[in-house]
N, C-alpha and C positions, 0 to 999 in steps of 0.2 A: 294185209296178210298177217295172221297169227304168227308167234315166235317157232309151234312146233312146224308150220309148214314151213320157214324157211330150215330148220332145221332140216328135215327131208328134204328139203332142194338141197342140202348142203351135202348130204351123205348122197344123195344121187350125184352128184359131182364129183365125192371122193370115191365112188366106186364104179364114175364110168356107165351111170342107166340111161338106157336109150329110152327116153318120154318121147310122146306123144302128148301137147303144150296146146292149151283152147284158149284162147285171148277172150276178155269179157265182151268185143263186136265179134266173134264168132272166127275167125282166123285161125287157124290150124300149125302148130310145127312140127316136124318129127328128125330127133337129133341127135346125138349123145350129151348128156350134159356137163359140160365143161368145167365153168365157173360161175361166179358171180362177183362181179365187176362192177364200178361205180360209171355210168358216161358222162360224156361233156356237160348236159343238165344235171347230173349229180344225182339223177336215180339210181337204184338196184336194177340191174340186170342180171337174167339169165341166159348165158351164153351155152347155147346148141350147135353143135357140128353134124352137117351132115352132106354127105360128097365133097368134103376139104371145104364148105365153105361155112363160116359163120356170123350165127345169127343172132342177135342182143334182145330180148323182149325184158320190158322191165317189168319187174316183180309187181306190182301194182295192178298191171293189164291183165295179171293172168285169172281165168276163171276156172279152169281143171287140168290136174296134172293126171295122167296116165302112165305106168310105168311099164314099157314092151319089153322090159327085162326082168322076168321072173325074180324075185327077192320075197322075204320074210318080212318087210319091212312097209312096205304100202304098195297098192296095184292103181288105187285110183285118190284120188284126192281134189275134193270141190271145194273150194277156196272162198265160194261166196256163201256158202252157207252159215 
């Protein structure tokens, strides 16, 4: 993952954007996005909430971020390119 997309996961986090998250096999999340946290393997994670529960995908896995909250700031972002 380039430095500017984790930047963007990072202000999506400080502002609270609910994504819609495509893992590189094709898995789906849709969340608020919380944080980004280190897990017991000691990858980056991105932590989504969504109905009180949360979900850890690490940064690695992801292949397109989508933003379902309107911002000036990114709506879609494809990660493997």
């Amino acid at each position: 993952m380039r430095c500017e997309h984790t930047d963007y996961l990072e202000l999506a986090c400080i502002k609270g954007f609910e994504l819609n998250v495509t893992t590189l096999d094709g898995e789906s999340f849709t969340g608020k996005a919380k944080d980004i946290v280190y897990n017991e393997q000691k990858y980056q994670c991105l932590i989504l909430v969504h109905n009180s529960e949360s979900v850890a995908i690490p940064l690695e896995t992801i292949a397109k971020l989508q933003s379902l909250t309107p911002n000036s700031f990114f709506s879609t972002l494809n990660l493997t390119d």
